[in-house]
N, C-alpha and C positions, 0 to 999 in steps of 0.2 A: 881598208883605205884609211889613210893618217889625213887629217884635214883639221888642225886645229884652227882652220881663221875661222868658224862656226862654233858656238858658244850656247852653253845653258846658262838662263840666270835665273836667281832664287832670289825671291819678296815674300817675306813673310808680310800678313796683313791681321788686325785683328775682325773680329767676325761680322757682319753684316753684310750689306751688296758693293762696299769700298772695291774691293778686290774685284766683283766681275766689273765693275766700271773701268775701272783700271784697266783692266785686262783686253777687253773689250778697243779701248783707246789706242791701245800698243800697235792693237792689229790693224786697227783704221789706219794709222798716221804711219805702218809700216814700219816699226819702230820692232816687232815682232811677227813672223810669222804664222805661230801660234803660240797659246798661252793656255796652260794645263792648272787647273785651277783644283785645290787638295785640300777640300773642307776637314774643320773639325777635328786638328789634333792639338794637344797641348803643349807650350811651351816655356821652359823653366829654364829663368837667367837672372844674371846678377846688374840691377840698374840703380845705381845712386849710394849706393853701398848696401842695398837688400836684395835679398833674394827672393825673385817675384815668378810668378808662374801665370797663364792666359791660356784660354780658346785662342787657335789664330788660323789663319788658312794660305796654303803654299803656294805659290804662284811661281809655276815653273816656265820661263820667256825659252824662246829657237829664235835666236839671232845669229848676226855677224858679225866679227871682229868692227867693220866698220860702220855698220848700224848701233854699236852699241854708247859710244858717245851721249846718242841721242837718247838711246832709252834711257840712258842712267839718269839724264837732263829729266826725262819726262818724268821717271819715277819719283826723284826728288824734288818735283814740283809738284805731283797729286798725293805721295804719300801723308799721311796722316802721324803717321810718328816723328817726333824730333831727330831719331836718328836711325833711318830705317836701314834694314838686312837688306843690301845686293851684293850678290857676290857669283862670279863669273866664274864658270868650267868652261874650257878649249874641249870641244865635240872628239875626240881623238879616232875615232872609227866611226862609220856610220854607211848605210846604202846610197851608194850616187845618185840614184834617183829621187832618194829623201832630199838627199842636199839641193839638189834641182828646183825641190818646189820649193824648198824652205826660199832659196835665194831668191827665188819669183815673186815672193809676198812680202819682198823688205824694198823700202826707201833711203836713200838710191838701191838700186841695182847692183845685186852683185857678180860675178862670175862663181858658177858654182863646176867644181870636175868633171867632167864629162865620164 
């Protein structure tokens, strides 16, 4: 089944409890239906003209095309970095049934395929 209005998104966070807070927020306010949270691996990039490397942990969001306004809103209002990782994949296959709950745990509501 092809259903791209459903969307993964990725936040990198550096290490402490920032991320389950976050995480945790998405899901109350509906903003995500779950959030998969991926301690402890390091990340190497290029910021201010150095190349820098961190601990950070991956925060994978299950939203939708039109839930996700909001998330992006909320994550750039509790992220902690100046200029933080989201970046959005269209779901492109997935089980109907998955989609079902996923759409039942977001704000607004959405229609998920039968």
């Amino acid at each position: 089944m092809s259903d791209a209005r459903f969307q993964l998104v990725f936040s990198t966070f550096s290490g402490g409890d920032r991320a389950r807070s976050v995480a945790e927020l998405l899901v109350r306010r509906g903003r995500a239906a779950c959030v998969n949270i991926v301690p402890g691996f390091e990340s190497v990039y290029r910021w201010a003209g150095a190349v820098e490397s961190g601990t950070e942990q991956l925060l994978i969001m299950n939203t939708h095309n039109d839930a996700y306004p909001a998330l992006q809103q909320t994550l750039r209002e509790l992220h902690p970095y100046e200029l933080p990782e989201i970046v959005a994949v269209g779901i492109e296959d997935a089980l109907p049934a998955y989609l079902q709950w996923l759409s039942a745990g977001l704000q607004p509501k959405v229609d998920a395929p039968a």
